[in-house]
N, CA, C and O atoms as a CHARMM CRD file, in Angstrom:
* protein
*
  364
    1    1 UNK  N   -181.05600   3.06100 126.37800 PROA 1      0.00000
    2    1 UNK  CA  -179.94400   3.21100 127.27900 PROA 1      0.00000
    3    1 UNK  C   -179.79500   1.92600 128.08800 PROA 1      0.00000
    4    1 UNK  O   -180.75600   1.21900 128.39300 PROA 1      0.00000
    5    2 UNK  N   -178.49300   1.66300 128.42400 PROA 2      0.00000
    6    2 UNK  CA  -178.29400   0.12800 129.36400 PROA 2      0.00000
    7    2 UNK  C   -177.61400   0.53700 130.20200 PROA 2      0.00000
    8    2 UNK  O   -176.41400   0.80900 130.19900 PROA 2      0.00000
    9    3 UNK  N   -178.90400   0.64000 131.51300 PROA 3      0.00000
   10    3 UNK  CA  -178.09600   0.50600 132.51700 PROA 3      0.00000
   11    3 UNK  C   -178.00500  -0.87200 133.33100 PROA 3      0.00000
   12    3 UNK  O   -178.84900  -1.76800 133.33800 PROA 3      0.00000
   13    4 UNK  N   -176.60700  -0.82600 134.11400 PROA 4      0.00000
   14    4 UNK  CA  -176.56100  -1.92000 134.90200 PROA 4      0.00000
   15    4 UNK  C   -176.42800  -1.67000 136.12000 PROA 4      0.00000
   16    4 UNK  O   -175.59100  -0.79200 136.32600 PROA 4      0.00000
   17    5 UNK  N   -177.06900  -2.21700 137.31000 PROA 5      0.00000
   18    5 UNK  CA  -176.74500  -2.58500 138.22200 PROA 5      0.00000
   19    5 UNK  C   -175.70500  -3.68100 139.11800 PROA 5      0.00000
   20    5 UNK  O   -175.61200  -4.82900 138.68300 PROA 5      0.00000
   21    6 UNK  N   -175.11200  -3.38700 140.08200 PROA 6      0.00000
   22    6 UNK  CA  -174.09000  -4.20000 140.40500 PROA 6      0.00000
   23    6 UNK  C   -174.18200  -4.33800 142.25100 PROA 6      0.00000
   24    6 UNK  O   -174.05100  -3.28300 142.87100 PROA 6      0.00000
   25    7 UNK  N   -174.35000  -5.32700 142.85900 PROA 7      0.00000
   26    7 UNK  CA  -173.75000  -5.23100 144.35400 PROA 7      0.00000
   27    7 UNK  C   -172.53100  -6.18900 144.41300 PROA 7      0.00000
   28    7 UNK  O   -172.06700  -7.18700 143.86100 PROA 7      0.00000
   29    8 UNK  N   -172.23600  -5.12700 145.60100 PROA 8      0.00000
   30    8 UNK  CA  -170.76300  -5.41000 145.63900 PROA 8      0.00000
   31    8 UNK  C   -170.75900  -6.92000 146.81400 PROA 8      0.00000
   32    8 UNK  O   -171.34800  -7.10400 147.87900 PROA 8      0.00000
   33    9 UNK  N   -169.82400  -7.78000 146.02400 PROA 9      0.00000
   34    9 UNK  CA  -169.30200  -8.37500 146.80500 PROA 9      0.00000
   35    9 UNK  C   -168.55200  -8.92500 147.63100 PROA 9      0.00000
   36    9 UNK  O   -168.50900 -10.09900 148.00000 PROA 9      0.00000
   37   10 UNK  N   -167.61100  -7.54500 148.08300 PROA 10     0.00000
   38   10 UNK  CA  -166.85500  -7.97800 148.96700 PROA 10     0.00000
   39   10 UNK  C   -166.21200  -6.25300 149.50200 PROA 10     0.00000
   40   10 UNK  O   -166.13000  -5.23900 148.80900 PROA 10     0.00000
   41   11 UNK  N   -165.89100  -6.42500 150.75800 PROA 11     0.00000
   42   11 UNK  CA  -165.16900  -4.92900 150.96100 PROA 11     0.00000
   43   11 UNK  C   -166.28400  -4.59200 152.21600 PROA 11     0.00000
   44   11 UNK  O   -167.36000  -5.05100 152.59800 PROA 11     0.00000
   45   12 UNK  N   -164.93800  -3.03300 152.78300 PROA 12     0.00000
   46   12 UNK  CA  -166.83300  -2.88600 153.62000 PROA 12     0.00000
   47   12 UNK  C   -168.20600  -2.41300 153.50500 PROA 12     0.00000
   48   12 UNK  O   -169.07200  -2.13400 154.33500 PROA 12     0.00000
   49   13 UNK  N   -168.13600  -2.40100 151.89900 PROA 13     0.00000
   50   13 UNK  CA  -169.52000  -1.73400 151.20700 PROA 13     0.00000
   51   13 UNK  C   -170.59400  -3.30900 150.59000 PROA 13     0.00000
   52   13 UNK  O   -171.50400  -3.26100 149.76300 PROA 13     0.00000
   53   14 UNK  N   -169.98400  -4.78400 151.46300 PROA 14     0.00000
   54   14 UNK  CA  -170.83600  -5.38900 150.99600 PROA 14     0.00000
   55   14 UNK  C   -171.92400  -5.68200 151.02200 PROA 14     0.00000
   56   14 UNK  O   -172.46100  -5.86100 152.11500 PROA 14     0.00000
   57   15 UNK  N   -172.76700  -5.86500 149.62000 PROA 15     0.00000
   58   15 UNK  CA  -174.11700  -6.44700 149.42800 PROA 15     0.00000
   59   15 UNK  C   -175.07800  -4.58400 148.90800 PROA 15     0.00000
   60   15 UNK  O   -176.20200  -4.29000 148.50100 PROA 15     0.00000
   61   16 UNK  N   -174.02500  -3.93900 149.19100 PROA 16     0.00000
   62   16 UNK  CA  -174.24000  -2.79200 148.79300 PROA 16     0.00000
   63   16 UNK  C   -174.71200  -2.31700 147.39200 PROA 16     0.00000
   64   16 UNK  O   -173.80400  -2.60600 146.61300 PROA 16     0.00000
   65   17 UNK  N   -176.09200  -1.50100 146.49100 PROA 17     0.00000
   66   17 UNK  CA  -176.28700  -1.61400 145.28100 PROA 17     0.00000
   67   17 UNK  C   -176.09600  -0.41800 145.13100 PROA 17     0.00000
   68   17 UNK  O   -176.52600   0.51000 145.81700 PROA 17     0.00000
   69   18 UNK  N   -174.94300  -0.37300 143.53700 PROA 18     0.00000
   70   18 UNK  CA  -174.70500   0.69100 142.88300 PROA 18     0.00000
   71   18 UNK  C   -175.66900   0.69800 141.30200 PROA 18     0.00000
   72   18 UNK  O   -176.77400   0.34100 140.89300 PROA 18     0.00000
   73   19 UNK  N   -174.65000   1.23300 140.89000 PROA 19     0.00000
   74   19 UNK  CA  -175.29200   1.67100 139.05300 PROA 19     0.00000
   75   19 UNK  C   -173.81700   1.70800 138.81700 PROA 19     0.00000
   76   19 UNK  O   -173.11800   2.47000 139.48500 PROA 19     0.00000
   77   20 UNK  N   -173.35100   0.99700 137.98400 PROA 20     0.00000
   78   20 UNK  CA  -172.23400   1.18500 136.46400 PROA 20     0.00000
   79   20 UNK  C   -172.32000   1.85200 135.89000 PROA 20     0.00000
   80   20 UNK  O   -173.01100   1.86000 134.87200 PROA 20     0.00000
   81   21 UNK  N   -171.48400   2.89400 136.41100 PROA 21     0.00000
   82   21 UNK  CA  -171.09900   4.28700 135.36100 PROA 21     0.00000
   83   21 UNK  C   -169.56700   4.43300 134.12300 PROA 21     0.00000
   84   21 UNK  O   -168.96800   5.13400 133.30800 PROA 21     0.00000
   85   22 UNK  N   -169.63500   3.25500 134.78100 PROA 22     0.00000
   86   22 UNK  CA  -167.98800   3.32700 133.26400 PROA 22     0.00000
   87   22 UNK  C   -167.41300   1.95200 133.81000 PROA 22     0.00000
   88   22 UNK  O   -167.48200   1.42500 134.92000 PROA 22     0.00000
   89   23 UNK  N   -166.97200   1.66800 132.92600 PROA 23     0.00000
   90   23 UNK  CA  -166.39000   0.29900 132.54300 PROA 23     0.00000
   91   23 UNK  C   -165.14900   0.23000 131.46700 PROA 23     0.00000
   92   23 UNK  O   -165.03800   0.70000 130.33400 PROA 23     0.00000
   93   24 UNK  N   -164.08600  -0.70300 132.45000 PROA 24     0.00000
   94   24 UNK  CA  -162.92500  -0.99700 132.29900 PROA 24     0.00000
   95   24 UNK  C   -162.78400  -2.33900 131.93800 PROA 24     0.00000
   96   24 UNK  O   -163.78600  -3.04500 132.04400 PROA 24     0.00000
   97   25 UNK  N   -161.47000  -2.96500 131.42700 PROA 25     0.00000
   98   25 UNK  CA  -161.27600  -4.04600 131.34500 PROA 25     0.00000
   99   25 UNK  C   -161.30100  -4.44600 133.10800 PROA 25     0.00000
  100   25 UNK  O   -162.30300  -5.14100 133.27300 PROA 25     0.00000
  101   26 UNK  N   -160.87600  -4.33400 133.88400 PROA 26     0.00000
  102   26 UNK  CA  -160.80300  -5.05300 134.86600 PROA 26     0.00000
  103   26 UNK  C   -161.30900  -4.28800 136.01200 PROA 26     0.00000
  104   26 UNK  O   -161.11500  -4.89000 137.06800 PROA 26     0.00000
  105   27 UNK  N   -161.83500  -3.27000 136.13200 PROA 27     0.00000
  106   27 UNK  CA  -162.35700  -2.29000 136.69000 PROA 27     0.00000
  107   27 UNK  C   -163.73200  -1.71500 136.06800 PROA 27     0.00000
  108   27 UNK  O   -164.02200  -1.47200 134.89700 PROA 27     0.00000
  109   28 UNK  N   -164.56200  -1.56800 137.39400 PROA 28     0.00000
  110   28 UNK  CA  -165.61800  -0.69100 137.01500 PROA 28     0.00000
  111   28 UNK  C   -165.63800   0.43600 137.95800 PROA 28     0.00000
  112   28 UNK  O   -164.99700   0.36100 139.00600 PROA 28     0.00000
  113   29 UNK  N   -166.44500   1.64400 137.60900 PROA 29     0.00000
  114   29 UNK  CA  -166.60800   2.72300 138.70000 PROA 29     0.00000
  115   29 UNK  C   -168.23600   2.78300 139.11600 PROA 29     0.00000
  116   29 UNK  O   -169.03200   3.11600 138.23800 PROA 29     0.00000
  117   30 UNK  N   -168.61800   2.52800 140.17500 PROA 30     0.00000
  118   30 UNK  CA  -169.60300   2.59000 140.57000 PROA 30     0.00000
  119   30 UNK  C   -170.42700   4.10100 141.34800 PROA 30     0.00000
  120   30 UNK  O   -169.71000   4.85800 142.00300 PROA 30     0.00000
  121   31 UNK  N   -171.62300   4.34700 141.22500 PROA 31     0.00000
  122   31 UNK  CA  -172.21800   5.34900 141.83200 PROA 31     0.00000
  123   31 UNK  C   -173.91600   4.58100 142.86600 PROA 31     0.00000
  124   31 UNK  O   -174.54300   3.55000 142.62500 PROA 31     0.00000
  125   32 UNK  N   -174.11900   5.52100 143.84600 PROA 32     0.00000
  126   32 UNK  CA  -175.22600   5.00000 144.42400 PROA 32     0.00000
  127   32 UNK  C   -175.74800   6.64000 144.86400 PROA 32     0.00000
  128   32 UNK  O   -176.43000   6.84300 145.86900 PROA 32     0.00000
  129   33 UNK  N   -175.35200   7.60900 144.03700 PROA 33     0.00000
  130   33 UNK  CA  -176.24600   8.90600 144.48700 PROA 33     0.00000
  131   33 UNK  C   -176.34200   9.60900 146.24200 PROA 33     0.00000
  132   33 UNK  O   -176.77400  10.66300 146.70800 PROA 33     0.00000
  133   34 UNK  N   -175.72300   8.44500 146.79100 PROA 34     0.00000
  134   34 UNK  CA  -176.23300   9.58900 148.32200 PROA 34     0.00000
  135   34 UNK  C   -174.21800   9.62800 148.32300 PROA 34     0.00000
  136   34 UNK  O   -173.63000  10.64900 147.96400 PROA 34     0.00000
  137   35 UNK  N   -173.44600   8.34200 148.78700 PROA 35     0.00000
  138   35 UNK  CA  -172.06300   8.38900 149.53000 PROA 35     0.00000
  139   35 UNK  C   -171.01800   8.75500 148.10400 PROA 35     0.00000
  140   35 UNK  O   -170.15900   9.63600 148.12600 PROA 35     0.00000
  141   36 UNK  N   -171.25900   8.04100 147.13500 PROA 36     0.00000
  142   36 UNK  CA  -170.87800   7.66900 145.69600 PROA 36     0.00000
  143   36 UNK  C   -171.19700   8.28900 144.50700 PROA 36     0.00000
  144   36 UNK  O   -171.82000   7.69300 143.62900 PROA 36     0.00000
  145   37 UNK  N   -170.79000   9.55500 144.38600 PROA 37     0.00000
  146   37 UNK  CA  -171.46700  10.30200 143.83900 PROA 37     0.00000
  147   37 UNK  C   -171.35100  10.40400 142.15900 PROA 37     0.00000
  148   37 UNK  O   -170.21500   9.98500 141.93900 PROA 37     0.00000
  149   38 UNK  N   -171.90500  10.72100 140.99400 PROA 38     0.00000
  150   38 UNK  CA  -171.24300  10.47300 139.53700 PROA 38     0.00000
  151   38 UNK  C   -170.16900  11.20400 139.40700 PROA 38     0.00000
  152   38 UNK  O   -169.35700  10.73800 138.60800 PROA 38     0.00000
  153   39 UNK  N   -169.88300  12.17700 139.90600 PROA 39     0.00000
  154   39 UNK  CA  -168.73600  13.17700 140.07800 PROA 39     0.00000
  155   39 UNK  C   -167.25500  12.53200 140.48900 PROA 39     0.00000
  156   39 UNK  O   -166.10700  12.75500 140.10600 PROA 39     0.00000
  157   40 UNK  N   -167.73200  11.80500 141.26600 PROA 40     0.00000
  158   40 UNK  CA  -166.62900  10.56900 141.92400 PROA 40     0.00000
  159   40 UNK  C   -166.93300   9.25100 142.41600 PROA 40     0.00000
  160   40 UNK  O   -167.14100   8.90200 143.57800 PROA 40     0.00000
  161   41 UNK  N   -166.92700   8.58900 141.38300 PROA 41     0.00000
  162   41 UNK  CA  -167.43000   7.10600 141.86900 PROA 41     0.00000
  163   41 UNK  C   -166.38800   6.12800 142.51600 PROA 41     0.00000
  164   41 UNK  O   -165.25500   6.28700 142.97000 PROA 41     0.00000
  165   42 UNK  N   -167.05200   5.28000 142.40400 PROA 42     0.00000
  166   42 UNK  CA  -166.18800   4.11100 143.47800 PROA 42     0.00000
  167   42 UNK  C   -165.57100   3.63100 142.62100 PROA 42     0.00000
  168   42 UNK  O   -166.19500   3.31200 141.60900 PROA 42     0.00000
  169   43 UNK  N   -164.32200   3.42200 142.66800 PROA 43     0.00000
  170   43 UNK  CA  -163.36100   2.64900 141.48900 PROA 43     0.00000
  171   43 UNK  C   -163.54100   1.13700 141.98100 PROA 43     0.00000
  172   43 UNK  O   -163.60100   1.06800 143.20800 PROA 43     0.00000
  173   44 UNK  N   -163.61200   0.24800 141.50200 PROA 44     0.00000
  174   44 UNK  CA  -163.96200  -1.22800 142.19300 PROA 44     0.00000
  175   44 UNK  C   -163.27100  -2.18400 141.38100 PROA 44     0.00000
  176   44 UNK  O   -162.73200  -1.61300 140.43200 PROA 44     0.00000
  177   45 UNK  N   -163.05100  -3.61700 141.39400 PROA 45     0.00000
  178   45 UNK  CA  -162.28200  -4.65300 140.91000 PROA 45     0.00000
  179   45 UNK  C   -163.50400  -5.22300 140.47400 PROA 45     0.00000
  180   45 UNK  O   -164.36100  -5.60000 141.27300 PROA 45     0.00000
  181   46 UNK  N   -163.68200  -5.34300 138.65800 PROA 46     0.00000
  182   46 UNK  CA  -164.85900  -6.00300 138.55300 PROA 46     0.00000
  183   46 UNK  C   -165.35100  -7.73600 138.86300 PROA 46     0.00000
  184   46 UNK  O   -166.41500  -8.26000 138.53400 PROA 46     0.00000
  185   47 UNK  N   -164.09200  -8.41500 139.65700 PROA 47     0.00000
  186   47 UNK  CA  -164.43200  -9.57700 140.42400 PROA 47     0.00000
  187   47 UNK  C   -165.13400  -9.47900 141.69000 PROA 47     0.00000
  188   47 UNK  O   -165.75800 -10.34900 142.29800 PROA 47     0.00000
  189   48 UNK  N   -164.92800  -8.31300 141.96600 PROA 48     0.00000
  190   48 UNK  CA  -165.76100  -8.21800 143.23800 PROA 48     0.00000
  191   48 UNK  C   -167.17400  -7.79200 143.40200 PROA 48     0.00000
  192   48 UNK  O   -167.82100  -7.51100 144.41100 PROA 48     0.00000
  193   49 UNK  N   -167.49300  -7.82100 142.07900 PROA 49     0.00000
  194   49 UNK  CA  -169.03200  -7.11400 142.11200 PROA 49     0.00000
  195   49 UNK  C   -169.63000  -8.14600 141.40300 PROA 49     0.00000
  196   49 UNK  O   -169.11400  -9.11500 140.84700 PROA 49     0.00000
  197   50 UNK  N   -171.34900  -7.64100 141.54800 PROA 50     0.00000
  198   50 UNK  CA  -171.90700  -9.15100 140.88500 PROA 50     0.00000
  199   50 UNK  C   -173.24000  -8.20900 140.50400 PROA 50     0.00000
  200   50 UNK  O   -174.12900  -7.63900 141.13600 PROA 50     0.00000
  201   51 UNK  N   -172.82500  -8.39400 138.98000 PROA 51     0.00000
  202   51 UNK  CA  -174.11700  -7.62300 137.66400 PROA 51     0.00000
  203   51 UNK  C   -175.52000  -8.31200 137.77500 PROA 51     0.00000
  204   51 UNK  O   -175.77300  -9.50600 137.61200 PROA 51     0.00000
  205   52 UNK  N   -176.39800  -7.25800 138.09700 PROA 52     0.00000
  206   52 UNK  CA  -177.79600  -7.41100 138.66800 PROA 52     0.00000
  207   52 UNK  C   -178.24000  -7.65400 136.52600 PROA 52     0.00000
  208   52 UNK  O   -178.39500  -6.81600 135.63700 PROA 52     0.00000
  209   53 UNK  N   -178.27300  -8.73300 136.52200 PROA 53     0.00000
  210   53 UNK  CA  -178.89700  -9.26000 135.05300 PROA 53     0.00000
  211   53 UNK  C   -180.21300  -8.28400 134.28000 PROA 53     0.00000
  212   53 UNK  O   -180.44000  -7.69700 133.22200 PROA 53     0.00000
  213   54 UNK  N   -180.95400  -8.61900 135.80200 PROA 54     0.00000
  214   54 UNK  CA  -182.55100  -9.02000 134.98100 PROA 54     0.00000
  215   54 UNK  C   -183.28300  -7.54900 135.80100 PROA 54     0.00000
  216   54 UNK  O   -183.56400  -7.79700 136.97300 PROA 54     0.00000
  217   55 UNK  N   -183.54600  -6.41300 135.45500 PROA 55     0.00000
  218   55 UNK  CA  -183.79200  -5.20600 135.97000 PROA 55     0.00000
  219   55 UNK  C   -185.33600  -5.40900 135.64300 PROA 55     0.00000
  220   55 UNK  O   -185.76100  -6.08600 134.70700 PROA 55     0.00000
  221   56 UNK  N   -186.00400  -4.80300 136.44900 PROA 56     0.00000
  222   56 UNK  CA  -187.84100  -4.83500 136.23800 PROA 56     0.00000
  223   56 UNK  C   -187.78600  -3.86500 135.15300 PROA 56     0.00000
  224   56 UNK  O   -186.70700  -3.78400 134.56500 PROA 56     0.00000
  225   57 UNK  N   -188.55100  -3.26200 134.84900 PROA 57     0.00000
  226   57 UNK  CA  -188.66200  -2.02800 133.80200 PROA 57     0.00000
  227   57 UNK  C   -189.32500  -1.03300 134.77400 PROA 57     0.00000
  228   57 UNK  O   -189.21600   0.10700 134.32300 PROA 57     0.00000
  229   58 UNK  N   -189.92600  -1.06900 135.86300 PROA 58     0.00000
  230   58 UNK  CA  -189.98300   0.37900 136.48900 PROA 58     0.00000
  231   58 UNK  C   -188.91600   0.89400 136.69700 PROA 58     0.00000
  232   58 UNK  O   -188.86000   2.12300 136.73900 PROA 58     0.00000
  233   59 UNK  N   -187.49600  -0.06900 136.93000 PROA 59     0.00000
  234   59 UNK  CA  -186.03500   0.51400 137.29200 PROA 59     0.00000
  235   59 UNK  C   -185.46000   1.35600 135.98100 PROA 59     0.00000
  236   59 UNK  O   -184.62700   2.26200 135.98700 PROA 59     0.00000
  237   60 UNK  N   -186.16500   0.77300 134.86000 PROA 60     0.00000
  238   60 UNK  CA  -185.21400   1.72600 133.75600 PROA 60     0.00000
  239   60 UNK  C   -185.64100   2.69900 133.41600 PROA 60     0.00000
  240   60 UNK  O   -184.98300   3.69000 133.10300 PROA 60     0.00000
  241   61 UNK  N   -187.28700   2.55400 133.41300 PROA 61     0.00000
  242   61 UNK  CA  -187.69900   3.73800 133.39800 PROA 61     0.00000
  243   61 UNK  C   -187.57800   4.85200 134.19400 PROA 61     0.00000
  244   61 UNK  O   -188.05700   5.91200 133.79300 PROA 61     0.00000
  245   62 UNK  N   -186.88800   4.77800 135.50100 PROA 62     0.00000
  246   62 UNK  CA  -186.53900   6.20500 136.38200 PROA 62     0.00000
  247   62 UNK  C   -185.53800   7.11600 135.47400 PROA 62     0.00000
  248   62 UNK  O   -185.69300   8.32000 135.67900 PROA 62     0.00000
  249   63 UNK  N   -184.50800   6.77100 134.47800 PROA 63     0.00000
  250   63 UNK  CA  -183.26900   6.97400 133.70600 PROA 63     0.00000
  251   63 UNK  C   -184.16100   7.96100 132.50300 PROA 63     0.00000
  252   63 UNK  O   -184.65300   7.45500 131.49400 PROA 63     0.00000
  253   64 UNK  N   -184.20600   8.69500 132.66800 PROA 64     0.00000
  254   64 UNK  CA  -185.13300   9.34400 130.88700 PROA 64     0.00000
  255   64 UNK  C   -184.37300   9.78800 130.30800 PROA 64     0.00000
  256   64 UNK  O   -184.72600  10.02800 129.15300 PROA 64     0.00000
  257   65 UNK  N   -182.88300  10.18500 130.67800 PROA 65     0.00000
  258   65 UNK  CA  -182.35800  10.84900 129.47100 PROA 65     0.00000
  259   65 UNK  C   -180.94300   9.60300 129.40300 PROA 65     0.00000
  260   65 UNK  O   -180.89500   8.53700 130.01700 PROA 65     0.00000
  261   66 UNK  N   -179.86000  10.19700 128.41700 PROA 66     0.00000
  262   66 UNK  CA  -178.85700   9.57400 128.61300 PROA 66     0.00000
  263   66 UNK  C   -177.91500   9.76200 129.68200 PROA 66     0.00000
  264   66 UNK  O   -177.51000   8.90800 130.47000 PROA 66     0.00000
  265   67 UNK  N   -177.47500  11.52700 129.59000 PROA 67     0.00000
  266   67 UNK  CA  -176.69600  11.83300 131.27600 PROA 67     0.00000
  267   67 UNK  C   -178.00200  11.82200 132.69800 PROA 67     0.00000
  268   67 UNK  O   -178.90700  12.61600 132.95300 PROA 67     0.00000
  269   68 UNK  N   -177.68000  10.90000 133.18800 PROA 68     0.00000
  270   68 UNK  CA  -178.34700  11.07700 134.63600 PROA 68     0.00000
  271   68 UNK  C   -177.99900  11.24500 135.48600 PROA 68     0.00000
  272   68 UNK  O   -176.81800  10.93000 135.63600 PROA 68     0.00000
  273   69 UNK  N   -178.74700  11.86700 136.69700 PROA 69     0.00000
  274   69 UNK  CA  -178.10000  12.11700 137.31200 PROA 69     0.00000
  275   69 UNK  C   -178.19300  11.54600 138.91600 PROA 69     0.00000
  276   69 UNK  O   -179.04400  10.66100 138.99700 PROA 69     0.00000
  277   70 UNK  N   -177.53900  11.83300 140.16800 PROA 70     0.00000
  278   70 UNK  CA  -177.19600  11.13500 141.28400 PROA 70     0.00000
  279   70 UNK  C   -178.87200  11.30600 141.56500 PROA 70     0.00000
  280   70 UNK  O   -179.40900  10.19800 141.57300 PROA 70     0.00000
  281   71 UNK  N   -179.59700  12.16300 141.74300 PROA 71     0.00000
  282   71 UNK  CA  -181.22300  11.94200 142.18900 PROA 71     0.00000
  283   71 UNK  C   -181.93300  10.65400 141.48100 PROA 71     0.00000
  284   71 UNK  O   -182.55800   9.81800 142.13400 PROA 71     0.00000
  285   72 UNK  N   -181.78000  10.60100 140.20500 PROA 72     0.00000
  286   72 UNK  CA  -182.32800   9.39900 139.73200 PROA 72     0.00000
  287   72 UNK  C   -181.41400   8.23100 140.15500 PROA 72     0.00000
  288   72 UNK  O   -181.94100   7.54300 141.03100 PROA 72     0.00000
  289   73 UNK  N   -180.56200   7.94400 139.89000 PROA 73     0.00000
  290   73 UNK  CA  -179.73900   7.00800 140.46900 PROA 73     0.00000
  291   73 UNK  C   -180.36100   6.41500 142.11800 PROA 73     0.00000
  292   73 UNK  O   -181.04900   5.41900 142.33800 PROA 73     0.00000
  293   74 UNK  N   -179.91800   7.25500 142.92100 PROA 74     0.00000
  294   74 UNK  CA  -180.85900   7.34200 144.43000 PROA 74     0.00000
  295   74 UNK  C   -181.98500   6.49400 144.30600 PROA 74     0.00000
  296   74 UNK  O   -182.12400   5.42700 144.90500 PROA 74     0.00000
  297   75 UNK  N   -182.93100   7.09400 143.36700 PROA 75     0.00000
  298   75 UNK  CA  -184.49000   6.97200 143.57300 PROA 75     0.00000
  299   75 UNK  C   -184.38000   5.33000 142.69600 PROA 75     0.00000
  300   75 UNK  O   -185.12200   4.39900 143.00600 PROA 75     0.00000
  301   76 UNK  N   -183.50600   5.24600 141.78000 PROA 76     0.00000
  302   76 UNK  CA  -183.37200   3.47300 141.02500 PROA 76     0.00000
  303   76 UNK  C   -183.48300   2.70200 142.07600 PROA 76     0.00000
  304   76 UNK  O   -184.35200   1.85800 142.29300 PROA 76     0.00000
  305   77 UNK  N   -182.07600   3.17600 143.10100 PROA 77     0.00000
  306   77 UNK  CA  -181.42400   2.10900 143.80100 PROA 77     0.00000
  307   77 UNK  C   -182.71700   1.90700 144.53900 PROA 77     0.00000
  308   77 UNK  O   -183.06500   0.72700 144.51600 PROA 77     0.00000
  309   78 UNK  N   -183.53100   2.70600 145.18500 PROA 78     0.00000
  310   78 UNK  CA  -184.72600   2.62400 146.25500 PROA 78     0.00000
  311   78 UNK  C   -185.51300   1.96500 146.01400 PROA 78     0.00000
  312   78 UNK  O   -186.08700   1.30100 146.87700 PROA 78     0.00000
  313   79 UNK  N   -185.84800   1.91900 144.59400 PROA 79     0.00000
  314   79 UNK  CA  -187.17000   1.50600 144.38100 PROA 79     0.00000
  315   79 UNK  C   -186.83200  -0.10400 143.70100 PROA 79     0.00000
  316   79 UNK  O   -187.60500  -1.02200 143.42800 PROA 79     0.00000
  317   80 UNK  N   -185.44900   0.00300 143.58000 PROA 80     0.00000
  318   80 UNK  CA  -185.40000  -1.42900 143.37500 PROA 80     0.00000
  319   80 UNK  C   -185.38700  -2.06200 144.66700 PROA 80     0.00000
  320   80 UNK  O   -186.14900  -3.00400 144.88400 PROA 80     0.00000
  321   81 UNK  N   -184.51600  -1.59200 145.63600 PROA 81     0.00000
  322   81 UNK  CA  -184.32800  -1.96200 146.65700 PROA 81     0.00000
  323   81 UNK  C   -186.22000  -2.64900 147.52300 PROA 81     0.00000
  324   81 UNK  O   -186.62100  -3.61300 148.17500 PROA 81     0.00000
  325   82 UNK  N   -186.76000  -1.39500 146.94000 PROA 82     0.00000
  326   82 UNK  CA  -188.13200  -1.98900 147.66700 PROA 82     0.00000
  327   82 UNK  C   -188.95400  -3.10200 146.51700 PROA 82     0.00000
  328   82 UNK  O   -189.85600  -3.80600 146.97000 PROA 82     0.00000
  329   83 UNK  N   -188.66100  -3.18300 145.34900 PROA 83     0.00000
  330   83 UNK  CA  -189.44500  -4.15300 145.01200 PROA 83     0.00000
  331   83 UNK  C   -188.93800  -5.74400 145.08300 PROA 83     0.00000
  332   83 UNK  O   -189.48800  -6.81000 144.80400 PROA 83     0.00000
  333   84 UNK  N   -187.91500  -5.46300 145.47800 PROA 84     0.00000
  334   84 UNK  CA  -187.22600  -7.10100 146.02500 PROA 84     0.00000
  335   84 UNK  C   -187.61800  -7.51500 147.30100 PROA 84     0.00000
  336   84 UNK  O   -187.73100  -8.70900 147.57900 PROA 84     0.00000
  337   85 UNK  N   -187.80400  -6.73800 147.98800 PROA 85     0.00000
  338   85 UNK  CA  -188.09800  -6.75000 149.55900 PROA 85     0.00000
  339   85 UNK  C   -189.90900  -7.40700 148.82800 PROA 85     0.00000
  340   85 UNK  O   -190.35000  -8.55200 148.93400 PROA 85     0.00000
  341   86 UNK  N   -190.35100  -6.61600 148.37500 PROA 86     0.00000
  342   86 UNK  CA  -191.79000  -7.22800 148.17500 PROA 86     0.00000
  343   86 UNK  C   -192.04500  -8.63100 147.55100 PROA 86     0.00000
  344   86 UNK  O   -193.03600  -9.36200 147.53200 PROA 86     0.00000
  345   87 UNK  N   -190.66400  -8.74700 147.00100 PROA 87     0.00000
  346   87 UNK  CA  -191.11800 -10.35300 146.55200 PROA 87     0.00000
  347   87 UNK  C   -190.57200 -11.36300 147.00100 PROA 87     0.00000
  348   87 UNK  O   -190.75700 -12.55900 146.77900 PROA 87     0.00000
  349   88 UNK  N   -189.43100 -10.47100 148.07400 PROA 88     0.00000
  350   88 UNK  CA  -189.16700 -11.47400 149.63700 PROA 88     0.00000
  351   88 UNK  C   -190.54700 -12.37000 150.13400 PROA 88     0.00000
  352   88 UNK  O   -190.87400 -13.54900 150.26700 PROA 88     0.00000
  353   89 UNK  N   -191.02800 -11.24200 150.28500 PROA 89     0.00000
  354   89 UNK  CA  -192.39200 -11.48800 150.93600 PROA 89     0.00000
  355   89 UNK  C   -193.30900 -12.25100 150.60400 PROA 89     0.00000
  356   89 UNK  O   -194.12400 -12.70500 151.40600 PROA 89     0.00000
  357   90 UNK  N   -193.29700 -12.51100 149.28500 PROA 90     0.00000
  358   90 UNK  CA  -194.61200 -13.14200 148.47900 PROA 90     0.00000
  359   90 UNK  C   -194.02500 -14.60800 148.35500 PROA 90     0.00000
  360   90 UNK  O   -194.75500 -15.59700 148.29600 PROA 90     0.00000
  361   91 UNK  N   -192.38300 -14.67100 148.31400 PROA 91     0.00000
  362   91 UNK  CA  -192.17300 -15.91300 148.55900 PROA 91     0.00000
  363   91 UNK  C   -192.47900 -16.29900 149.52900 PROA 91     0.00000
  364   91 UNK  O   -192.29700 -17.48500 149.80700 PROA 91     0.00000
């Protein structure tokens, strides 16, 4: 499964990290599990967002099936969120 990550860059949700749940030519819809839910994601301008490349593999492994859902999503964004913060640090 490929997931992607995206923060947004611009709007008042910036620097903000979602998950790419569908993809458009010029549009993506984004989810982040708590505000953004898969039920209704964020419709976004895909110039304004900026695709997180290089994912650790603890992040993909939270995803086990193909439909996932807003709890895993949540728990991605977190735990990515904290392993960047840790290598804030180590720099």
């Amino acid at each position: 499964m490929n997931i992607k990550f995206a923060v947004s860059k611009s709007g008042h949700d910036k620097d903000s990290i979602y998950v790419i749940v569908k993809e458009e030519a010029r549009m993506v819809y984004l989810a982040d599990g708590r505000l953004k839910l898969l039920e209704k994601p964020k419709k976004k301008n895909r110039k304004h967002i900026q695709i997180i490349k290089k994912l650790p593999k603890e992040i993909t492994e939270v995803f086990t099936q193909e439909n996932f859902r807003n709890e895993e999503i949540k728990r991605a964004i977190k735990l990515y969120q904290k392993l960047i913060s840790c290598e804030g640090r180590m720099a």
